[in-house]
Structure formats: C-alpha cells, structure tokens
Backbone bond lengths (Angstrom), bond angles and torsions (degrees), N, CA, C in turn:
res aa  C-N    CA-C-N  psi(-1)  N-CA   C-N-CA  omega(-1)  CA-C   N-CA-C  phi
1 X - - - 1.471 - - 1.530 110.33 -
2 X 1.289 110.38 -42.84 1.376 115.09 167.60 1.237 130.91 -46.59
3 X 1.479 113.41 -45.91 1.495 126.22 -151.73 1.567 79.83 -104.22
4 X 1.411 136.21 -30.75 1.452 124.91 166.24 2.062 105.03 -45.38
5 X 1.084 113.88 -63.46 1.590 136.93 -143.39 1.868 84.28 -74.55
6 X 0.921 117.72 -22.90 1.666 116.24 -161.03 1.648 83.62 -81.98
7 X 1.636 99.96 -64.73 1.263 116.83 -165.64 2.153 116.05 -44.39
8 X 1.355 93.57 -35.57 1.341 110.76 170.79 1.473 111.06 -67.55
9 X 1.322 121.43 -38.34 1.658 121.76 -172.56 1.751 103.79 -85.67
10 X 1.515 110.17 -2.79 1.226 107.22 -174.03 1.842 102.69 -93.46
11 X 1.081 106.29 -61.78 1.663 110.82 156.51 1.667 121.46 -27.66
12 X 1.082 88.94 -69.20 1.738 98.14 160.66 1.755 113.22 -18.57
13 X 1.728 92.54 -89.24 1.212 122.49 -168.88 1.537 103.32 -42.85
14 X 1.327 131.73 -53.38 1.486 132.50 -168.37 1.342 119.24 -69.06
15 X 1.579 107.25 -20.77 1.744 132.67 -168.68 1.513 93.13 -84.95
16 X 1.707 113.60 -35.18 1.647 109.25 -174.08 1.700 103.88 -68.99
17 X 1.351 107.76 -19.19 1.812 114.98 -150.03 1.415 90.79 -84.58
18 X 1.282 113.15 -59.86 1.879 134.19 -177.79 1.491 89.64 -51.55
19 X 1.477 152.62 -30.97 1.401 129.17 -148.26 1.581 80.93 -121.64
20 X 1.088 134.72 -43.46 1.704 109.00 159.69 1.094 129.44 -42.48
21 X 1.994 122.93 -51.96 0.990 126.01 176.49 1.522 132.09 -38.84
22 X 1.271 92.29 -61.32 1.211 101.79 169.23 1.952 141.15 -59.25
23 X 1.470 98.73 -58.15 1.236 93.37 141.78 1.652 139.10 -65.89
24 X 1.022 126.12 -3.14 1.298 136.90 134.52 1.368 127.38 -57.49
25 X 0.798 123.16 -38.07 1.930 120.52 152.84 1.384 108.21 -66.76
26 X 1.909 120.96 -40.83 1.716 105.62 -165.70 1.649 90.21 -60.77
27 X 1.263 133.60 -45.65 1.593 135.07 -176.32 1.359 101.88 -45.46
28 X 1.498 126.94 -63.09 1.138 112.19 -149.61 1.408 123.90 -79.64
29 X 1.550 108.70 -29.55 1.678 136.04 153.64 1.570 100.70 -30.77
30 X 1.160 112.86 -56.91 1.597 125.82 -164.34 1.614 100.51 -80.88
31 X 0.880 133.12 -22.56 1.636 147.75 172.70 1.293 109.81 -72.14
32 X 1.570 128.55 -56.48 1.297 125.46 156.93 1.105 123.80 -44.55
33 X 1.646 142.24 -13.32 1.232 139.00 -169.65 1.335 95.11 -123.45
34 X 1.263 139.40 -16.46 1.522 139.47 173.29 2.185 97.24 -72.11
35 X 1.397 100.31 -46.15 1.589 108.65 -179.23 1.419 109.47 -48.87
36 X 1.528 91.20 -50.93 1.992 98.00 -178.02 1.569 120.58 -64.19
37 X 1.312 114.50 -9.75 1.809 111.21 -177.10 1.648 80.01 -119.73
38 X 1.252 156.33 14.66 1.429 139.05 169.48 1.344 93.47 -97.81
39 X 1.658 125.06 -32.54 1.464 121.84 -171.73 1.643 95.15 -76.72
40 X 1.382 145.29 -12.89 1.448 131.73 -160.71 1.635 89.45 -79.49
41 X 1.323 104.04 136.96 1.316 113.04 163.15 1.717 108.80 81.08
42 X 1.316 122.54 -1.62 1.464 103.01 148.50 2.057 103.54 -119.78
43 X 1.274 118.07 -7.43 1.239 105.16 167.15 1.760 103.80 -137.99
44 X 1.694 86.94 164.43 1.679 89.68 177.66 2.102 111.31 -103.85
45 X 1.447 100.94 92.11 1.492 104.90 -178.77 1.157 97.93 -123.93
46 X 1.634 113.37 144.94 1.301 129.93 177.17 1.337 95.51 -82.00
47 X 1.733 104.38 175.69 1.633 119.51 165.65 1.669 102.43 -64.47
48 X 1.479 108.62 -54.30 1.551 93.84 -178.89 1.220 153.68 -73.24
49 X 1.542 84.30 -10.17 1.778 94.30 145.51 1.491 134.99 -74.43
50 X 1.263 101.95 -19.33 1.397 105.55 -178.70 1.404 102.34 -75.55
51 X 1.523 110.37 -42.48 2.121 101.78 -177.63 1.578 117.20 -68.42
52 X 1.514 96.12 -26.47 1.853 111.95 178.70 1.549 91.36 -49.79
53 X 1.651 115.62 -68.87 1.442 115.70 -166.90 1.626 123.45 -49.95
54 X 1.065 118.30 -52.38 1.775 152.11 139.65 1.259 94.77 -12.03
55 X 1.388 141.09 -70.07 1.758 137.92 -158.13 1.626 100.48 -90.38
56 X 1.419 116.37 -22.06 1.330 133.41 -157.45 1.798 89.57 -81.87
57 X 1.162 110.06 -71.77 1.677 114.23 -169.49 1.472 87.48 -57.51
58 X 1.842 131.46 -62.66 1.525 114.42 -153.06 1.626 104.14 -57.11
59 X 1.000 119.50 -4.47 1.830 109.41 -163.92 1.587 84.79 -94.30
60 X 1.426 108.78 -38.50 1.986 88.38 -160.72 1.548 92.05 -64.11
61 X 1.450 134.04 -42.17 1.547 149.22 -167.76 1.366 90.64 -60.53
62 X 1.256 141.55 -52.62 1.224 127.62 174.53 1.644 131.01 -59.36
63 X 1.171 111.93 -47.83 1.487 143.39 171.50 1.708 100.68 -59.92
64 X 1.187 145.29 -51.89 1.090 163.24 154.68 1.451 111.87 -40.55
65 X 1.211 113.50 -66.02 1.728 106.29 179.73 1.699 123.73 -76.60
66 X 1.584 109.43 -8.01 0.991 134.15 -156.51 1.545 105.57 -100.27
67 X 1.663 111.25 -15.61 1.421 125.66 179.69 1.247 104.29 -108.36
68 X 1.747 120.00 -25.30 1.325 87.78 172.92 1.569 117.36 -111.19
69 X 1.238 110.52 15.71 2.062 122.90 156.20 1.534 78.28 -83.86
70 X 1.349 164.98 -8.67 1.494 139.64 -163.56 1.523 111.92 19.66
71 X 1.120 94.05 54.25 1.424 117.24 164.65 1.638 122.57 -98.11
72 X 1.441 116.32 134.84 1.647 115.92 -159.75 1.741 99.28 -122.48
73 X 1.596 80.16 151.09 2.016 86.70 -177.31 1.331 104.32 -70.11
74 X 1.605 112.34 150.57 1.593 123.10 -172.01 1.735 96.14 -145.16
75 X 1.960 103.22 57.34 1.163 83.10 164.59 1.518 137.14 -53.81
76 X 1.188 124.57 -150.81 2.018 127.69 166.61 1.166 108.72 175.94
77 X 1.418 119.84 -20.83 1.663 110.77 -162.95 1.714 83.73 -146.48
78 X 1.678 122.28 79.04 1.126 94.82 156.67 1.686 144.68 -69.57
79 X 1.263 94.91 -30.49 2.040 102.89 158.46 1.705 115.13 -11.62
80 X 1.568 93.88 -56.16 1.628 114.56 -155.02 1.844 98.32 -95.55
81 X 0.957 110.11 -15.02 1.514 103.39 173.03 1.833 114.62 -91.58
82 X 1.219 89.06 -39.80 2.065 99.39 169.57 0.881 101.66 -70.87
83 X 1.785 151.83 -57.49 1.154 152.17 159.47 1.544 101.54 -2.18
84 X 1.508 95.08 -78.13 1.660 102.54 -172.01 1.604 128.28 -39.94
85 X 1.105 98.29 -66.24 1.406 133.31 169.16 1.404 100.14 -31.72
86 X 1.440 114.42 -81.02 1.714 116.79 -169.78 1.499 108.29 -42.80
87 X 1.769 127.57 -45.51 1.199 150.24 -146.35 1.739 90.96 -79.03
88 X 1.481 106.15 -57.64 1.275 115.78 -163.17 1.803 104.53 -65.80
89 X 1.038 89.73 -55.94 1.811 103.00 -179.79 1.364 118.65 -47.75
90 X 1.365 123.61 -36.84 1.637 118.81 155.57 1.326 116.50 -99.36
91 X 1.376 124.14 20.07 1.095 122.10 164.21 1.397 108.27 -83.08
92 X 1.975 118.80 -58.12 1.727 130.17 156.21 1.833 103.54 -22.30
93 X 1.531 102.15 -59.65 1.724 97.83 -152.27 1.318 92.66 -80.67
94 X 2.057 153.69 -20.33 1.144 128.55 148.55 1.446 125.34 -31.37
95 X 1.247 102.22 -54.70 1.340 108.94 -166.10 1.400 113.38 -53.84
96 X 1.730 96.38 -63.66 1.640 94.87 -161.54 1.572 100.88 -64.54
97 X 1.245 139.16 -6.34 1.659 138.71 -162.18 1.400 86.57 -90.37
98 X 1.408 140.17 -33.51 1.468 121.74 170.35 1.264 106.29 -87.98
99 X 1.130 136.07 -44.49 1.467 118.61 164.21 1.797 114.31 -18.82
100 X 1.528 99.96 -68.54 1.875 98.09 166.52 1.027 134.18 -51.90
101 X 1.424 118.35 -26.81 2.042 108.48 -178.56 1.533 94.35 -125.16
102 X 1.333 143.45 31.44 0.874 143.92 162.03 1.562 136.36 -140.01
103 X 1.237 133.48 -172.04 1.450 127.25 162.68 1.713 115.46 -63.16
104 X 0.752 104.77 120.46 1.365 132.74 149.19 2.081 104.64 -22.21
105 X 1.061 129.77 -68.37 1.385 150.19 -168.14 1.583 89.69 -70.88
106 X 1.339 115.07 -58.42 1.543 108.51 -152.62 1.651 86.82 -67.77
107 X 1.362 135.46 -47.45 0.955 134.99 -140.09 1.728 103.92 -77.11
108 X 0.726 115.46 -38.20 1.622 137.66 -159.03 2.003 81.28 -76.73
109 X 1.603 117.42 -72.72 1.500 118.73 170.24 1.790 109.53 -38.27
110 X 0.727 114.89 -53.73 1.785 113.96 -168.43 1.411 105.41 -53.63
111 X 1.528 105.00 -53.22 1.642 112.12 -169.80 1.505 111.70 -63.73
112 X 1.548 107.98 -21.73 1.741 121.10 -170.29 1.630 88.30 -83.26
113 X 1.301 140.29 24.12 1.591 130.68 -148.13 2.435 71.29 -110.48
114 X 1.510 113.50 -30.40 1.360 119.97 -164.44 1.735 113.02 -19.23
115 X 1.268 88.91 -56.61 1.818 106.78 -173.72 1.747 120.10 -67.79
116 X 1.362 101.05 -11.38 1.490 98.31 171.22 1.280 111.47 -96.97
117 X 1.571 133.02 -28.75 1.355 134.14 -151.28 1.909 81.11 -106.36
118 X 0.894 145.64 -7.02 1.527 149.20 145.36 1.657 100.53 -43.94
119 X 1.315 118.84 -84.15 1.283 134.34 177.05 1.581 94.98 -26.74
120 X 1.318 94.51 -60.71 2.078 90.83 -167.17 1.108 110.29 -56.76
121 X 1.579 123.94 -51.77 1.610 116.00 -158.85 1.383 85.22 -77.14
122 X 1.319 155.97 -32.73 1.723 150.57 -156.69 2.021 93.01 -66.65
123 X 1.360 98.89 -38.65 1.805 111.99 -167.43 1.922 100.17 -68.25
124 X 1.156 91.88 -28.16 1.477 89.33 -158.33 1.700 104.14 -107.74
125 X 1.465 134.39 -23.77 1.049 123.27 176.01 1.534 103.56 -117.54
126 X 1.115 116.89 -50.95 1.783 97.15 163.89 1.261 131.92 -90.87
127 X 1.249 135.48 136.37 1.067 170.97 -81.33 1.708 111.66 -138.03
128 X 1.624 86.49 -64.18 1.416 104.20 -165.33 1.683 115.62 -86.89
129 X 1.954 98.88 -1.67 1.633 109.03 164.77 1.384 108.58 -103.24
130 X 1.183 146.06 -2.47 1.492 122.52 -170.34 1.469 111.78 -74.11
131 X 0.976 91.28 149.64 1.531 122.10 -177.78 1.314 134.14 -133.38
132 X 1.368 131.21 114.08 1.551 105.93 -172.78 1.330 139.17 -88.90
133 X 1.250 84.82 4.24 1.496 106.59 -166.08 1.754 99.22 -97.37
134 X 0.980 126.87 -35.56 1.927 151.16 171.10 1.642 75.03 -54.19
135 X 1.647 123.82 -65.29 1.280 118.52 -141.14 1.880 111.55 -90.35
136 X 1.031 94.91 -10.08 1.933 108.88 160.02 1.310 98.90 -82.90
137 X 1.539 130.14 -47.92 1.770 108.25 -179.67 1.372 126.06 -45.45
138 X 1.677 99.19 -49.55 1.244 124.28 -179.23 1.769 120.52 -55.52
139 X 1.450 112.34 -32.95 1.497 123.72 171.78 1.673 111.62 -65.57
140 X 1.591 97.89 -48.09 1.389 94.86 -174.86 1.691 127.89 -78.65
141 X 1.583 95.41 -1.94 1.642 139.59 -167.71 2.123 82.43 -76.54
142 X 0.888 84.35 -48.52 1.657 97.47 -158.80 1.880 112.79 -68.00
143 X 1.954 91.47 -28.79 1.349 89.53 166.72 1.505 132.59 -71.10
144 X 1.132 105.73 -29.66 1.747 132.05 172.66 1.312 94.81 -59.64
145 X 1.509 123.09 -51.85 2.043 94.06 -175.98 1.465 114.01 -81.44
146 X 1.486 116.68 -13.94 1.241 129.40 172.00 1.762 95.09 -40.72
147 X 1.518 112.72 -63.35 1.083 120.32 -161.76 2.028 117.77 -58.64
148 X 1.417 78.34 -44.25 1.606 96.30 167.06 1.114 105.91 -27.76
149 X 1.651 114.23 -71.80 1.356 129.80 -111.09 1.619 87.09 -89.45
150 X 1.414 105.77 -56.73 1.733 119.81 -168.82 1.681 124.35 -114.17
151 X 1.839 99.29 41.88 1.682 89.22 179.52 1.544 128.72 -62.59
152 X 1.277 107.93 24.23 1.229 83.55 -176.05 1.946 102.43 -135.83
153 X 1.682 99.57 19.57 1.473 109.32 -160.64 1.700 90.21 127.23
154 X 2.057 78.78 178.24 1.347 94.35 -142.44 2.153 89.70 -96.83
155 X 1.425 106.23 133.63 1.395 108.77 -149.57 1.204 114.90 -162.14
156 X 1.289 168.20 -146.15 1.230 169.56 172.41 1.586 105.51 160.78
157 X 1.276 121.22 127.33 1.675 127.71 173.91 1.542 91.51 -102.11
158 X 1.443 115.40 164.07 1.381 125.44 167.88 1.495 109.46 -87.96
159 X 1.092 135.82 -26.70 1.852 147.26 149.07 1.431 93.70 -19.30
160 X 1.461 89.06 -88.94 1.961 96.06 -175.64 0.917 136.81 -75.85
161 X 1.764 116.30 12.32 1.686 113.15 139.85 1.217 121.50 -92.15
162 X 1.368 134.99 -23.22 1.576 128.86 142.12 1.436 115.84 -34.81
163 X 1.246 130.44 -54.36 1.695 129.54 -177.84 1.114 90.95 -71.25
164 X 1.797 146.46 -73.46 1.133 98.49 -155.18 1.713 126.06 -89.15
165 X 1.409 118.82 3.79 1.437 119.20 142.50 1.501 121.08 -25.81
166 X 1.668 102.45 -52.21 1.522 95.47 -163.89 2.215 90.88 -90.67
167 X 1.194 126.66 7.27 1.243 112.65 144.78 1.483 123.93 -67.06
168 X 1.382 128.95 -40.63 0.922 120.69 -156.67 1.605 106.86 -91.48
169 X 1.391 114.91 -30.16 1.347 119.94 174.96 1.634 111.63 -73.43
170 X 1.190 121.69 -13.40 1.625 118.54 -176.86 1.678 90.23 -110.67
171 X 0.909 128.38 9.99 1.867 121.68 155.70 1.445 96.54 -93.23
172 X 1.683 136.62 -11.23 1.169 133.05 -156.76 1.290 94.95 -95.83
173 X 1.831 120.03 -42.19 1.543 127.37 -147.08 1.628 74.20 -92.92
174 X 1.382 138.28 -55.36 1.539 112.47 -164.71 1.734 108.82 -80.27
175 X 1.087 119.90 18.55 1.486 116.88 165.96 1.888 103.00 -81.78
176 X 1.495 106.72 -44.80 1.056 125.83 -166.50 1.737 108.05 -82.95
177 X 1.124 113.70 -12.21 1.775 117.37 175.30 1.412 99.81 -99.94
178 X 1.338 141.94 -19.05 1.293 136.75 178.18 1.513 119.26 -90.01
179 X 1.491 99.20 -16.39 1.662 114.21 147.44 1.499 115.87 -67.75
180 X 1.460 99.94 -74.04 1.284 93.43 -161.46 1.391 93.84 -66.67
181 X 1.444 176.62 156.93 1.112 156.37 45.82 1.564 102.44 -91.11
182 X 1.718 104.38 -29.88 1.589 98.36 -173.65 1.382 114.82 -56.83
183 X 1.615 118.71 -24.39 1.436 127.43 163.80 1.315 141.29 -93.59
184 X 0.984 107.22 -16.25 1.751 124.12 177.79 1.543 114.32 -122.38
185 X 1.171 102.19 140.98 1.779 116.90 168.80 1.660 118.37 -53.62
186 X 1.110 142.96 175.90 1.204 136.22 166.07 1.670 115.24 -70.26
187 X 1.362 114.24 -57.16 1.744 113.17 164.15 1.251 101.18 -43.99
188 X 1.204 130.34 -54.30 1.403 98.64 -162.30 1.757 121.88 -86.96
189 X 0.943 86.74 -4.77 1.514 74.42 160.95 1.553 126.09 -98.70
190 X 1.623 108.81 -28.77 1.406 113.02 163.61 1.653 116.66 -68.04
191 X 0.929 141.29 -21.77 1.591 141.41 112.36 1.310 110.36 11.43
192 X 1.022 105.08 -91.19 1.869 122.83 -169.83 1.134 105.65 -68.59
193 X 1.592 120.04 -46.20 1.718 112.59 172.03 1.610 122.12 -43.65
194 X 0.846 92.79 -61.40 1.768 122.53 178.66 1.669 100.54 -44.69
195 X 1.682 101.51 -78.89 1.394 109.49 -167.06 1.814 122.53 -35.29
196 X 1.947 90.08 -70.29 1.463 115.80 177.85 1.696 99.34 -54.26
197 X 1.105 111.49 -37.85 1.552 79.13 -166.95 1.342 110.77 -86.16
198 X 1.517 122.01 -21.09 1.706 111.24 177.42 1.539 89.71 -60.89
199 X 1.244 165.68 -39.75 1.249 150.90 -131.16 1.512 89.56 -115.58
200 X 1.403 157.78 -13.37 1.120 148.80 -172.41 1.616 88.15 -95.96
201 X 1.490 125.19 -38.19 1.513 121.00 -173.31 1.339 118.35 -61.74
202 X 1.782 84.99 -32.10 1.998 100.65 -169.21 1.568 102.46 -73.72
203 X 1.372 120.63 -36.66 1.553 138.38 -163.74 1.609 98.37 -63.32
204 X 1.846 94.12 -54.02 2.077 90.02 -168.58 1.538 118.08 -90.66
205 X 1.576 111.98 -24.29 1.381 129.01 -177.09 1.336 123.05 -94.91
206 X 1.457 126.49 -15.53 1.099 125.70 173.64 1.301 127.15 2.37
207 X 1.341 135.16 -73.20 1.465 153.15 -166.68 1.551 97.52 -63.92
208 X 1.332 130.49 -13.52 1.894 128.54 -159.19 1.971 71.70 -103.82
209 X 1.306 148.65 -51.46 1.542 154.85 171.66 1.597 109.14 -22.32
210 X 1.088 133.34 89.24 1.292 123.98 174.59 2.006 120.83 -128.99
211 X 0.879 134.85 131.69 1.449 117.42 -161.11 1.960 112.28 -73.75
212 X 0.962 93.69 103.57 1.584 130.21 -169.61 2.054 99.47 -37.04
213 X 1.098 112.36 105.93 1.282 101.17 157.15 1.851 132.48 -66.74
214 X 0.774 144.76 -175.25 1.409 144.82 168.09 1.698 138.87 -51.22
215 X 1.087 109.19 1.53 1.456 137.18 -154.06 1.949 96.93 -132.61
216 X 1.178 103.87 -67.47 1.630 131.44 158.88 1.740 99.68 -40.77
217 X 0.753 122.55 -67.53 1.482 139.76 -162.83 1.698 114.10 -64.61
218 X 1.556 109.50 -35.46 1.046 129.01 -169.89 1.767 104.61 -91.32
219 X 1.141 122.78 -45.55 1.351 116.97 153.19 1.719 138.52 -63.87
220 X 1.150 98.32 -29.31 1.709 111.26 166.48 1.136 113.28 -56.92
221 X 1.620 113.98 -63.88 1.564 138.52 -151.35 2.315 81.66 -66.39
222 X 1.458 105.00 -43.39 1.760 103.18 -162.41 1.380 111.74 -81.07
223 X 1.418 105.45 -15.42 1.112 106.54 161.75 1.923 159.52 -72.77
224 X 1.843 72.61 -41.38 1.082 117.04 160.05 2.039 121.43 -76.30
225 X 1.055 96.58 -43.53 1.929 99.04 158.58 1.440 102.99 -54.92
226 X 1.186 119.69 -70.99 1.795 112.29 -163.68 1.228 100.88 -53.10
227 X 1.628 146.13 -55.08 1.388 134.99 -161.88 1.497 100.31 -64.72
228 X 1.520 122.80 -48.78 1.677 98.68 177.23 1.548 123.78 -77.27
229 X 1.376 99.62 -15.67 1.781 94.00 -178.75 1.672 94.56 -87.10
230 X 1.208 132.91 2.68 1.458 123.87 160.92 1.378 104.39 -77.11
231 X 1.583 121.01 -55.57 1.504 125.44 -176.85 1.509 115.58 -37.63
232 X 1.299 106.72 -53.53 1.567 129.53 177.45 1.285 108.72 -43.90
233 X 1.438 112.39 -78.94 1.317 126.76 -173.75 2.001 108.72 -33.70
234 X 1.962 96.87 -65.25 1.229 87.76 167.29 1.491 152.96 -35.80
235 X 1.779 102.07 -49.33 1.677 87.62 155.22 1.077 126.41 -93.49
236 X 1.101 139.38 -9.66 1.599 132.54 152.32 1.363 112.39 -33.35
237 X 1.303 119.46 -77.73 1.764 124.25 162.96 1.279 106.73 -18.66
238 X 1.430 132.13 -81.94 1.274 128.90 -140.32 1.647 103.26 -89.61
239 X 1.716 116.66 28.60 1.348 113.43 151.68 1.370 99.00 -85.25
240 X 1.506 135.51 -58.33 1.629 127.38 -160.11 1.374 95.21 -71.92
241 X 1.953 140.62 -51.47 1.377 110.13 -163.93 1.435 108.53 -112.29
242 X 1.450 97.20 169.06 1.581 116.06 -175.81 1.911 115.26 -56.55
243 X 0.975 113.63 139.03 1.598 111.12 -169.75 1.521 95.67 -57.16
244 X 1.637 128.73 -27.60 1.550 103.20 -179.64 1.605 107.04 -82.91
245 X 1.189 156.06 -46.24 1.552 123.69 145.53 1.013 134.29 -16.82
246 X 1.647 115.51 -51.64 1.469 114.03 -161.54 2.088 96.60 -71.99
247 X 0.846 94.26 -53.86 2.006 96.90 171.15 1.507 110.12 -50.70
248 X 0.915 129.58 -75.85 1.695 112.21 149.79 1.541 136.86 10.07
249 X 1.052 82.09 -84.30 1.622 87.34 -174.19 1.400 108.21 -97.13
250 X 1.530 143.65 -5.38 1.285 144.57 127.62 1.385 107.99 -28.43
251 X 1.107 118.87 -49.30 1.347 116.49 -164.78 1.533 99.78 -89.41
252 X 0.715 140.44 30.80 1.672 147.02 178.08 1.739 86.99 -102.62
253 X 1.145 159.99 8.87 1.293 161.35 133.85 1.298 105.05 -34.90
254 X 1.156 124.71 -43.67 1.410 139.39 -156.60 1.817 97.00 -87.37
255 X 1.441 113.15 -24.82 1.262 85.89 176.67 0.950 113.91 -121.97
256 X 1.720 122.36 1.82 1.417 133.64 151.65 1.873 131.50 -41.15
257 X 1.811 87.08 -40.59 1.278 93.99 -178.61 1.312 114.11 -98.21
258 X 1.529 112.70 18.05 1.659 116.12 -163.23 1.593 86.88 -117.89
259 X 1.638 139.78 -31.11 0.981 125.56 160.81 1.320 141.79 -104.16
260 X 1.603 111.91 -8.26 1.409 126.95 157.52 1.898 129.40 -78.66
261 X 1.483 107.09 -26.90 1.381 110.15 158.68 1.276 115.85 -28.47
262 X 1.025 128.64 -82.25 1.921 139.16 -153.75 1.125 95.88 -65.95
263 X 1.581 140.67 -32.91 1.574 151.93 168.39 1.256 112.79 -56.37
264 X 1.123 106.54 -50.49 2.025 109.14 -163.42 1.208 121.44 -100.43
265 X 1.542 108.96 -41.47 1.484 109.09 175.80 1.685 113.90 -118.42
266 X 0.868 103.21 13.03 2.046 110.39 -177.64 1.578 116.78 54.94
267 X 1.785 104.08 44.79 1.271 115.88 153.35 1.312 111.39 -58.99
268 X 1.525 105.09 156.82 1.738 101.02 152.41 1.661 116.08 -90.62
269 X 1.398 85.81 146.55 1.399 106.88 177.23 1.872 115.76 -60.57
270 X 1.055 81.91 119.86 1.687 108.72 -177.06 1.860 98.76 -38.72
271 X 1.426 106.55 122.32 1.816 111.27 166.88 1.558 95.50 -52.18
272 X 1.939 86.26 169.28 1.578 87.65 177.85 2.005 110.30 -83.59
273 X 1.269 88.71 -22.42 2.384 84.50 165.53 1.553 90.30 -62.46
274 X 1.437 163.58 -6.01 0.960 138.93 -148.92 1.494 106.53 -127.56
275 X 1.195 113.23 -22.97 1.446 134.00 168.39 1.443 109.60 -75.83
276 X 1.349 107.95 -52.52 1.411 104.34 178.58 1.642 137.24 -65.45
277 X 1.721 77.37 -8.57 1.413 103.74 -175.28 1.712 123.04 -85.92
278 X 1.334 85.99 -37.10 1.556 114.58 165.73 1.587 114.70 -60.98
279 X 1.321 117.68 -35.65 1.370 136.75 -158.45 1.588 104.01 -85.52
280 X 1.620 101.96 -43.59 1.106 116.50 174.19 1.764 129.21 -64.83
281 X 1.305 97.32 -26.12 1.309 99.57 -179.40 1.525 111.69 -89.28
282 X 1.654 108.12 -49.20 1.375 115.63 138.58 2.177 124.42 -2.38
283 X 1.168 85.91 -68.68 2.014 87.51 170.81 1.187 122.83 -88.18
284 X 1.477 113.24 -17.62 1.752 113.97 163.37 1.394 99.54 -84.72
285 X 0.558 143.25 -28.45 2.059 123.55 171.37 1.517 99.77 -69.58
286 X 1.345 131.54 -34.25 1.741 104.54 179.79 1.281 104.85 -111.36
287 X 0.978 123.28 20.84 1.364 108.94 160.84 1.617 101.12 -105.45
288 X 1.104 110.42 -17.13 1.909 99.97 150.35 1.064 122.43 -74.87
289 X 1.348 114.26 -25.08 1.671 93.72 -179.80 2.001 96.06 -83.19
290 X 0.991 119.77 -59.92 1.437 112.88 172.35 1.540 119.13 -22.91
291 X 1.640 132.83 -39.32 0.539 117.60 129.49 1.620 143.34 17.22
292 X 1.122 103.66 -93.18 1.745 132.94 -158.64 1.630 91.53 -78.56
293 X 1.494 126.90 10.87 1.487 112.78 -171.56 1.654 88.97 -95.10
C-alpha cells in the first residue's frame, strides 16, 4: 500500500513539473515578445535581428550541449529537416514582425491560430486524418480570428496578417517536425533549425545585422534567452505530460496575452468581439487536443 501511495506521489510530482514546464515556456515565448515592444523606442532593432539573435544563442545552446553528451548529427531525411527550418524560420520572423507594427495580444493569439490550420491541412492532404468533427472545430476556430481580426467592422490590419501568416507557417514547421522526428533525434534537428535558419536570416536580412552596442545587446541577448529557454522548457515538459495537457495549457498564451497586454506593455485592451475571439480560439485548440484522446 505504501510503495503503491509513494508510487502515486511520484506520478503526481513529475505531472506538477511537466505542467510548469510547459506553461513556463507559454510565459516565456510570451516574454520574448513583451522584450520586443519594451525595446521600441529606446533601441533601433528590426524583427530580423531579433530571430537572427534567437537562432544565434539556440545553435551555440545546441552545439554546446551536444559536445558535452558527445553526441553526433544523424541526419537521414534532409528534405524533412530544411522543410522544417524554412517553415519554422518565417514562421519566428511572422510573428515577431507583428509583434513590431502591431499589438502585442493580437499577435501572440494569431500565432496560437498553429493548431487549427494543422487540423486543416491534415483534412485536406491526408486522408487517413480527416475528421469532421476536428473540421467543425476548426470552422468555428475561424470565427474567433474573424473576431480578432475585425472587431470593430469589416477590415484587415497588416499586424494581423503577419500573425496570422506566422499561424499558418508554424502549423507548416510542426507538420514537418512530426515527420521528421520519426527520423531524427531532437539535437539534430534543433541543429539544423537553429543553424539553417540563422544563415537564411543572414542570406535575406543582412543590412537589419549591425554590431550591437550595450543597450542593443542587452535586449537581444533577453530576448533571445526567453525564446530558447521557452523552446527548452517545451520539450522538457512534454516528457512528464500527455500531448493533450501539454496543448492545453501551451495554449494558455492566448489568454496570457489577452489579459496581461494592457498591463505590461500599454496595449489596448482587446474589444469584447475580440475577447471572445481570443476565447474562442482558446476552446478550439483543446478541444483538438481532446480530440486525439
């Protein structure tokens, strides 16, 4: 009975660690984009410097832990690792580019839009996932950014077609990591994530690259920590909980940035179509992952 009751507090205990973890990345993810509108107006950094810096630290963090596990890359499928990479890399530079000409809240919600437009492309190119019931979430999924997009009438900002760009391209990069994972280790693909994409940033952005004074340096370097210690956190987490928690409360971003915005960085507070909208997308991400039980 004992060694039952221990055994139970041990499950417990790891389930408490995995549900910090994780929501500990939705914070810190959301922390990197709070950094990027605190830096507007005392320094001049583009979005693509900020992801340059972001791929720049995760590669040394990769490269670094990877020497001392003396652990070696085992690509197999490069297709599926560039895939990623390209997908993921303008998925980062959507995001943070509405982060810059837009709200803070909307942006952080748009990008959380990932897990429904998954469902869609799964409905529409494979076969052996459709669902219609996934694909009614997903419709009504669609009214919630509706709401996002135009509370106040019918409208479109360029903010919130950058965010949800970088929704649709980061449903692209985790279509493409759930491939490649069946072949590659996690280093090695965060390797290639990291690597290829600081060099695709350096290739198209060059001129946004400038050698960072101290001020410059101090927002990059904080910025760039939270996006990989979010990355981190994330798979760390989703060894102790089940992917329908870990999607869950990941997705609690969505309401982090829907009630801490107007607090932290002096967004405006989301209309009530805009809340509801938020809310809405909010219950279509777990009722997809519920779903999958």
């Amino acid at each position: 009975m004992d060694s039952q009751f221990l055994g139970l507090n041990i499950r417990l205990s790891r389930q408490a660690v995995g549900w910090l973890a994780v929501f500990g990345s939705a914070f810190f993810f959301y922390l990197a984009t709070l950094i990027i509108r605190w830096a507007d107006g005392h320094v001049s950094i583009e979005s693509a410097y900020f992801v340059f810096a972001r791929f720049l630290l995760g590669f040394i963090v990769v490269c670094g832990s990877m020497v001392v596990q003396k652990q070696k890359l085992q690509p197999r499928r490069f297709h599926y690792l560039i895939g990623r990479t390209v997908a993921n890399t303008v998925a980062v530079f959507c995001f943070y580019k509405a982060v810059e000409m837009g709200s803070v809240a909307e942006a952080n919600i748009l990008n959380m839009t990932y897990p429904l437009f998954v469902a869609a492309f799964s409905w529409f190119f494979l076969r052996g996932q459709r669902d219609l019931s996934s694909l009614i979430i997903v419709m009504v999924a669609f009214a919630g950014v509706w709401l996002v997009f135009a509370p106040g009438g019918i409208g479109f900002s360029l903010a919130n077609l950058w965010g949800l760009s970088s929704g649709i391209t980061a449903a692209v990069a985790v279509i493409y990591l759930n491939i490649s994972r069946r072949y590659h280790d996690s280093q090695t693909i965060l390797f290639f994530m990291f690597g290829l994409g600081m060099v695709m940033i350096l290739l198209f952005f060059h001129e946004a690259i400038f050698m960072p004074n101290a001020e410059d340096l101090f927002y990059l370097l904080s910025c760039s920590a939270a996006g990989v210690l979010g990355q981190y956190l994330f798979t760390y987490g989703f060894l102790y909980v089940t992917a329908v928690e870990g999607s869950i409360i990941s997705s609690s971003r969505i309401l982090l940035a829907a009630l801490l915005g107007p607090l932290l960085v002096a967004d405006p507070a989301l209309t009530v179509s805009g809340g509801c909208g938020a809310l809405l997308i909010f219950i279509a991400n777990a009722a997809l992952a519920l779903r999958k039980v």
